[in-house]
C-alpha positions in Angstrom: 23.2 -25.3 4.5 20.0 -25.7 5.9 16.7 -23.4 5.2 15.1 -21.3 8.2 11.6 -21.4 8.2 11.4 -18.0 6.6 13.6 -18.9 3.5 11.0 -21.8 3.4 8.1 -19.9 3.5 9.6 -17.6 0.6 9.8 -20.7 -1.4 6.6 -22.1 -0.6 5.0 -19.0 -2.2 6.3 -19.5 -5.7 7.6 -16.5 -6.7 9.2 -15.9 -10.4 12.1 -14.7 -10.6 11.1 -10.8 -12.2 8.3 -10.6 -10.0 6.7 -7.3 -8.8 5.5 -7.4 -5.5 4.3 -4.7 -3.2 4.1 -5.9 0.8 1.3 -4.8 3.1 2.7 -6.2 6.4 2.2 -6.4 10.2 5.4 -8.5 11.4 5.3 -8.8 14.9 3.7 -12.1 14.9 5.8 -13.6 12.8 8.8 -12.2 14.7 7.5 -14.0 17.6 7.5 -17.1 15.5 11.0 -17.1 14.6 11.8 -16.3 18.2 10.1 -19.3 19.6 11.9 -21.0 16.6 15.4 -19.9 17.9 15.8 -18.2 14.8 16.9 -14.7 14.0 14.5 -12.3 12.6 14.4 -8.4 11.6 13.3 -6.1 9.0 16.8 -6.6 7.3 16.5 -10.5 7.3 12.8 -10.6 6.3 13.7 -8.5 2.7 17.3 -10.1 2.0 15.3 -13.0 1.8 13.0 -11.6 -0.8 15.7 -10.0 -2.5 17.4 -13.3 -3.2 14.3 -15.1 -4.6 13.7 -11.9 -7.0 17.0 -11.4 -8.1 15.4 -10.4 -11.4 12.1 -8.7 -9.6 10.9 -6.2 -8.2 10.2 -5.1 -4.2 8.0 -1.9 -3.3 6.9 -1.3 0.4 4.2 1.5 1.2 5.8 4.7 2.8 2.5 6.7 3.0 2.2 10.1 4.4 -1.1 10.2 5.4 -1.0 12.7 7.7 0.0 15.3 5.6 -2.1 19.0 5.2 -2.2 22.0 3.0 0.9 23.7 3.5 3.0 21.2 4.4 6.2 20.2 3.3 7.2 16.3 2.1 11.2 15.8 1.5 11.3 12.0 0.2 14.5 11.4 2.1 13.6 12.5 5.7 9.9 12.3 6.3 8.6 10.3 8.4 6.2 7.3 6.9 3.1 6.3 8.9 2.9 3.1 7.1 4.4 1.2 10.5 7.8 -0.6 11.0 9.0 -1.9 7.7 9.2 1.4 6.0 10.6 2.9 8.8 13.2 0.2 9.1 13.7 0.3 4.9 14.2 3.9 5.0 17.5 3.7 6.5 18.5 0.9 4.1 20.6 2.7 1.0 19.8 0.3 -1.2 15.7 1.2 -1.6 15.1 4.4 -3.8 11.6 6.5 -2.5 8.9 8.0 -5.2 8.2 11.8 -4.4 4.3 11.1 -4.6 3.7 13.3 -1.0 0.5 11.4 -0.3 1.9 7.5 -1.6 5.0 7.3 -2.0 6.9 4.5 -1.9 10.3 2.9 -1.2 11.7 0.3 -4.5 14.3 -1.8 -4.9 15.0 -4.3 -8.3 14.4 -3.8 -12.0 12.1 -1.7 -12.3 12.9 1.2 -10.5 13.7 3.6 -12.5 10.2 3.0 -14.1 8.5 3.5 -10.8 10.5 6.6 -9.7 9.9 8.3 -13.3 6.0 7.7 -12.6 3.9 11.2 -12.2 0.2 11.9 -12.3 -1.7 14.9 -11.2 -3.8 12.4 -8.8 -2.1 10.0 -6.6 -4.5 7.1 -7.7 -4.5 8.0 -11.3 -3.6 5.5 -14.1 0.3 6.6 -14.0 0.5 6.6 -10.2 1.9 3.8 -8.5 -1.3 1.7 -7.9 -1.8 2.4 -11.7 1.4 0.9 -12.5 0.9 -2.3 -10.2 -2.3 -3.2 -11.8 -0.5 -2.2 -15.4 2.0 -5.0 -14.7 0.1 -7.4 -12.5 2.0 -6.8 -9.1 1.4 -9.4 -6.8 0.7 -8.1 -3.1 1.5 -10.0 -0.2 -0.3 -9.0 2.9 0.6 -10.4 6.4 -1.4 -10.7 9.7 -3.2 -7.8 8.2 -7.2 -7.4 7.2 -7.5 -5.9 4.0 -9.8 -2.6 5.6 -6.4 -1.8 7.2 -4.1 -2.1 4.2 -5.6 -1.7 0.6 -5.6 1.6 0.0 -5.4 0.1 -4.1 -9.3 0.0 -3.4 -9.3 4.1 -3.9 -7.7 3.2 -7.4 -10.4 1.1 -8.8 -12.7 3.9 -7.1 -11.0 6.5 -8.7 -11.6 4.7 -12.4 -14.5 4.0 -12.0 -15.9 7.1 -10.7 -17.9 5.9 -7.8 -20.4 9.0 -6.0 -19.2 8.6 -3.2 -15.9 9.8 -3.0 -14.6 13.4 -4.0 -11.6 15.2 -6.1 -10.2 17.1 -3.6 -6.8 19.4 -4.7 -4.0 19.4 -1.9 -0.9 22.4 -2.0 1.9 20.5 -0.8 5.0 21.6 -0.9 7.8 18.8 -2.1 11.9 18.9 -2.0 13.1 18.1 -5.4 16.9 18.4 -5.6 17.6 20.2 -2.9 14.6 22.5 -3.6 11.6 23.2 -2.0 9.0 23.4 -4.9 4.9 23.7 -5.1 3.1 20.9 -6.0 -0.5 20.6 -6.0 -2.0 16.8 -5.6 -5.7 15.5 -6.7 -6.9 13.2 -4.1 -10.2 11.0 -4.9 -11.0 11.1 -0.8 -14.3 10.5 0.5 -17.1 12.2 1.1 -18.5 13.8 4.7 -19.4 10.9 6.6 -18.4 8.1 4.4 -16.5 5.5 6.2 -14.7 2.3 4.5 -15.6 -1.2 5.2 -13.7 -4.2 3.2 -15.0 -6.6 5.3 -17.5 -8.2 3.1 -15.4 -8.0 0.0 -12.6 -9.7 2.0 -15.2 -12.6 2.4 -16.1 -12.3 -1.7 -12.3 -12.0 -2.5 -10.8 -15.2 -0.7 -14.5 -17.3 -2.1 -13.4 -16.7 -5.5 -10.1 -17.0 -5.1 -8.7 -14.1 -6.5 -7.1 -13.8 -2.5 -5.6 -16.9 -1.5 -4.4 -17.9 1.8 -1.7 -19.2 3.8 -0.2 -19.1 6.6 3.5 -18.6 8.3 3.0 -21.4 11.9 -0.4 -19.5 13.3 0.1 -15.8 10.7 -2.3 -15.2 8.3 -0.8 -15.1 5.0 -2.7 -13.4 1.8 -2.1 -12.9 -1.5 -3.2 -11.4 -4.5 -2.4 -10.2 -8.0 -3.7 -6.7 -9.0 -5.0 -7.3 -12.2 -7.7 -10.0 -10.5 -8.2 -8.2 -8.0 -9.2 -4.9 -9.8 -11.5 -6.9 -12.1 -13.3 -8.9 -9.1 -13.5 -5.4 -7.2 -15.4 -3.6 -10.6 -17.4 -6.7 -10.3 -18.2 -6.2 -6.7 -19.1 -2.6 -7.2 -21.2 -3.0 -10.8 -23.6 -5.7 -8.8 -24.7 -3.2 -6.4 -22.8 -4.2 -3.4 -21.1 -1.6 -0.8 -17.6 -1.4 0.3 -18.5 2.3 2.7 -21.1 2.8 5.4 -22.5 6.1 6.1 -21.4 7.3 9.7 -23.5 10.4 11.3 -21.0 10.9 13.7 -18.3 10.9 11.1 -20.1 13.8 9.1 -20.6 15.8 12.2 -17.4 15.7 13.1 -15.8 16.6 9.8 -18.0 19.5 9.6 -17.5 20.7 13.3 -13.6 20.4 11.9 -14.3 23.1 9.0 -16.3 25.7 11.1 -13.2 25.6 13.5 -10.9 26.0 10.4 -12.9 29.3 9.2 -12.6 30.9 13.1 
């Protein structure tokens, strides 16, 4: 039987067979693609496919909460991602198990699942957190029709190690459903600062130069992809030669602090 063009794109990317990989994804182009292809596409489609080149691997797709304040409550089976359409769509598949991180969590499917859903660190970028484990076992990422200022939050874990000034522990009271249970759970967050705003623009640039992001495409969709381990060193890099991955944003800082007066009232 013939290959579709996604099946062909799959292969074209060289996967092994136990790879880890962790999707950062914005699929409406390529939807539009397959349309004007004639061919079927949907969420479902788009991971069968990776499920049958990784038969021995490894598939994790963001199902952030980033929305999420003091007091409130995260139950890994019914909230709502704001990580867009794939998770959404994967949440209603039974075959993907979610971590109970209330901050990142994720949804996994493959080998290492049980790994990932025993992972637990007081800080949700810290070493035994899931963006500690993808750079532990050199996850590859494959990010589509997205810019990586919109979708590598992993840039908060080489932050985190390395300690930069800019960013903050802050400690959030969440309260998670474990079991049935609704249970306390308090989460370190390395956020940023008052009036520190990211931009990856630059180190996007520095990235694909030296290769560690290489690029591709699906007909006219932007196609990258990294492993985490290169990536992590080339970002320490980055950082250690002086250069900037924030901007300082006045307006930022005055609204955050016209925020925690209105808190206090």
């Amino acid at each position: 039987m013939m290959k579709g063009a996604l099946e062909n794109w799959v292969d074209s990317l060289k996967l092994k067979e136990d790879d880890v990989i962790l999707f950062a994804t914005n699929l409406a182009g390529m939807a539009k693609v397959m349309k004007a292809k004639g061919e079927t596409f949907s969420v479902d489609v788009f991971i069968e496919t990776f499920q049958r080149a990784l038969p021995q691997g490894t598939i994790i797709v963001p199902a952030y909460t980033d929305n999420l304040k003091c007091g409130d409550v995260f139950d890994p089976k019914t909230s709502k991602p704001t990580t867009g359409a794939i998770s959404n769509k994967v949440q209603r598949r039974k075959d993907f198990k979610r971590t109970s991180d209330p901050l990142h969590s994720v949804f996994v499917w493959g080998a290492k699942t049980n790994e990932i859903l025993a992972l637990e660190d007081e800080s949700t970028f810290g070493k035994q957190s899931i963006f500690g484990f993808l750079h532990k076992v050199n996850a590859k990422m494959i990010i589509i029709d997205e810019h990586l200022q919109n979708s590598f939050t992993f840039i908060h874990y080489v932050e985190e190690q390395m300690k930069v000034k800019y960013r903050r522990y802050y400690n959030y009271n969440i309260k998670v459903v474990e079991d049935g249970k609704v249970v306390k759970n308090k989460v370190l967050f390395y956020t940023k600062r008052r009036g520190v705003e990211n931009d990856l623009y630059d180190l996007q640039v520095t990235l694909r130069a030296n290769k560690t992001v290489t690029l591709s495409y699906f007909d006219t969709i932007e196609i990258q992809l990294l492993n985490f381990k290169e990536a992590y060193n080339s970002i320490q890099n980055y950082l250690l030669s002086g250069k900037r991955i924030y901007y300082f944003s006045i307006l930022t800082w005055v609204k955050s602090v016209a925020k925690t007066i209105l808190r206090r009232k």
